[in-house]
C-alpha positions in Angstrom: 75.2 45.6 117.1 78.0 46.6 119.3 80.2 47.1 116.5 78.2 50.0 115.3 78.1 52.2 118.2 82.2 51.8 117.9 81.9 52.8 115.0 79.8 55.9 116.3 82.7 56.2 119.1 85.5 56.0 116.7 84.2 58.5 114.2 83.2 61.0 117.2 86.9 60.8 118.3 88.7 61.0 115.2 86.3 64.0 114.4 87.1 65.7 117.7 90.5 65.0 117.2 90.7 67.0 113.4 88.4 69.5 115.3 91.3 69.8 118.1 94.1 70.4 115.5 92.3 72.8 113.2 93.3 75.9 115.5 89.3 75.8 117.1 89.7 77.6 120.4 86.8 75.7 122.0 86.6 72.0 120.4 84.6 70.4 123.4 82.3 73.2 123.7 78.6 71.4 122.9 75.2 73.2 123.2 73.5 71.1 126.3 69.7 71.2 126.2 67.1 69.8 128.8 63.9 69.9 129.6 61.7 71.8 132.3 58.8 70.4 134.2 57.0 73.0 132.4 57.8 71.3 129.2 59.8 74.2 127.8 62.9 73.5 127.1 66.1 75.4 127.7 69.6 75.2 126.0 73.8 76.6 127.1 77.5 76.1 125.7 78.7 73.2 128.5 82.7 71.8 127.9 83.2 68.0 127.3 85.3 66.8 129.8 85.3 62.9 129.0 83.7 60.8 126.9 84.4 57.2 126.4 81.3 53.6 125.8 80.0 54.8 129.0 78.9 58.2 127.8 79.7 62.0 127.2 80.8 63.7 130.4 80.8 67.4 131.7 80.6 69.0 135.0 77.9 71.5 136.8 76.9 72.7 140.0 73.4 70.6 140.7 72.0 73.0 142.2 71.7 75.0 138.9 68.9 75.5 135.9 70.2 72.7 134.4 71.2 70.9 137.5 67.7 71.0 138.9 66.1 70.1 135.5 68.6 67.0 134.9 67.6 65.8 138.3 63.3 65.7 137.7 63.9 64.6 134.1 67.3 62.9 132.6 67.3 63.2 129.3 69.3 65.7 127.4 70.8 66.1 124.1 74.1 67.6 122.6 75.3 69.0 120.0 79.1 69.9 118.9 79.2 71.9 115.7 82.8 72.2 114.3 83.3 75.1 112.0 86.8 74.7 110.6 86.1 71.4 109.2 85.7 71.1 106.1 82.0 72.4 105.2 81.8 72.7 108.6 80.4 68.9 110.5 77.9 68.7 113.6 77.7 65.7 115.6 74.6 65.1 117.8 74.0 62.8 120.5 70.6 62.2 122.5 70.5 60.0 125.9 70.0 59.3 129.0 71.8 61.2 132.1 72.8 60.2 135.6 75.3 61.6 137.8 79.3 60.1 137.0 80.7 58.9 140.3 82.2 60.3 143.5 85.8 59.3 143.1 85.6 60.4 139.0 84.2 63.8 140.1 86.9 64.3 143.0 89.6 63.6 140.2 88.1 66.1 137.9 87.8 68.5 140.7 91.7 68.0 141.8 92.7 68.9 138.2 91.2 72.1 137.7 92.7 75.8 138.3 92.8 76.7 141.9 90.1 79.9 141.3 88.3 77.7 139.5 87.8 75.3 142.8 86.7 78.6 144.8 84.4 79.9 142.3 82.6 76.1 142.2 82.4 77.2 146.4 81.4 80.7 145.6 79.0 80.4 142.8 75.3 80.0 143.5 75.2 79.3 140.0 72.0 80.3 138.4 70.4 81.7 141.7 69.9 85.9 141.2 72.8 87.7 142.1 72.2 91.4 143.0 75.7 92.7 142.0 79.5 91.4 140.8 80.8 92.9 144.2 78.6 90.3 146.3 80.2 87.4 144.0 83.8 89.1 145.0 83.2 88.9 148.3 82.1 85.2 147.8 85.3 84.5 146.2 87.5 86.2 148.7 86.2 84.8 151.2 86.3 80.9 150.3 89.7 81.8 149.2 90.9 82.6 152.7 88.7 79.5 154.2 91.0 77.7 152.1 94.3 79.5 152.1 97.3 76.9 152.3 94.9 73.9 151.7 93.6 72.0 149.0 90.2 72.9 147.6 87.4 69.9 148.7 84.8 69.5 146.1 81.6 71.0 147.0 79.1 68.6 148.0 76.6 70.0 145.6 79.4 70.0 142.7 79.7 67.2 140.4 79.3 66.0 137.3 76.6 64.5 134.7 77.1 61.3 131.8 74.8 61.5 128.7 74.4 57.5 128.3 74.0 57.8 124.2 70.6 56.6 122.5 71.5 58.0 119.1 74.5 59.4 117.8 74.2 61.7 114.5 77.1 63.3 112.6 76.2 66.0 109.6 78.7 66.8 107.1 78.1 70.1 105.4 78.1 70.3 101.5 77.6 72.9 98.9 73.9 73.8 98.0 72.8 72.2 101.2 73.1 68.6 100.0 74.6 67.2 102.9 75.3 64.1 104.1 73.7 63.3 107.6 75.3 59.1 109.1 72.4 58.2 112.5 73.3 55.5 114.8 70.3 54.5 117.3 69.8 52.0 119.5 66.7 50.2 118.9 64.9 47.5 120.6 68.5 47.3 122.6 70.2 46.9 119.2 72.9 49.6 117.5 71.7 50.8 114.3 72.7 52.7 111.4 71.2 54.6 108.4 71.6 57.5 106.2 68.8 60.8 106.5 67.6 63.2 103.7 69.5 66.3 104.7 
């Protein structure tokens, strides 16, 4: 049922919203983890830049670890885990990925911080770097390159959508009796149950 996963929707952004306004510094930071070919799986703090029935967005340079391992197998799961709230709450969300759009990635890419458009250019992000001078000189000189301009987008610079399959939120309780609410999609079909914590 389509009614359920607005339900899922709904509660993610009400939850977000509390998670916002309870002083977190960091309340769209969500642990990203994909998969290898090798089977082994690997795991980093992403941000959240946009999420809406289409999916959960956030940005990366393809050419990265995570990058290269969303292109050979999309799948990936997330995970936000609030503290301040209440006995703390985790949502978890497991999908599919595929890359958002040109035009939605140039419109990201025009909003952030200037240094933050030249480090995108001067980051061979996850490649071996063999000291914090050669990424200075990286910097400065895509700096100049674009001194008075705007910043393009890199071509290799954009940004991934986790398509939801299943959408969990865990409320903490005392003694660890806690209350876990799992929305799938099944057969096509929204779902919902409770889980033993």
């Amino acid at each position: 049922m389509q009614d359920l996963y607005k339900e899922a929707l709904d509660t993610f952004a009400h939850l977000l919203e509390r998670a916002k306004q309870s002083g977190d510094r960091e309340p769209t930071a969500m642990t990203l983890a994909t998969l290898g070919k090798n089977g082994r799986p690997s795991a980093r703090t992403v941000l959240l830049k946009a999420f809406d029935a289409h999916g959960f967005v956030f940005y990366t340079n393809f050419e990265s670890h995570k990058g290269r391992q969303l292109a050979s197998n999309p799948q990936a799961a997330l995970l936000f885990h609030w503290k301040a709230l209440d006995n703390q709450i985790q949502a978890r969300i497991e999908g599919t990925v595929e890359p958002v759009t040109a035009e939605e990635a140039d419109i990201y890419f025009a909003s952030r911080p200037r240094e933050s458009q030249i480090g995108a250019w001067a980051s061979k992000q996850s490649a071996i770097l063999d000291s914090r001078e050669t990424f200075d000189k990286q910097i400065a000189f895509y700096d100049k390159k674009f001194e008075g301009i705007d910043v393009p987008r890199p071509p290799h610079w954009s940004g991934f959508r986790v398509v939801p399959e299943m959408l969990e939120f865990w409320y903490g309780a005392e003694f660890r009796l806690h209350e876990r609410q799992c929305y799938e999609r099944v057969n096509g079909e929204w779902t919902k149950r409770m889980l033993f914590p």
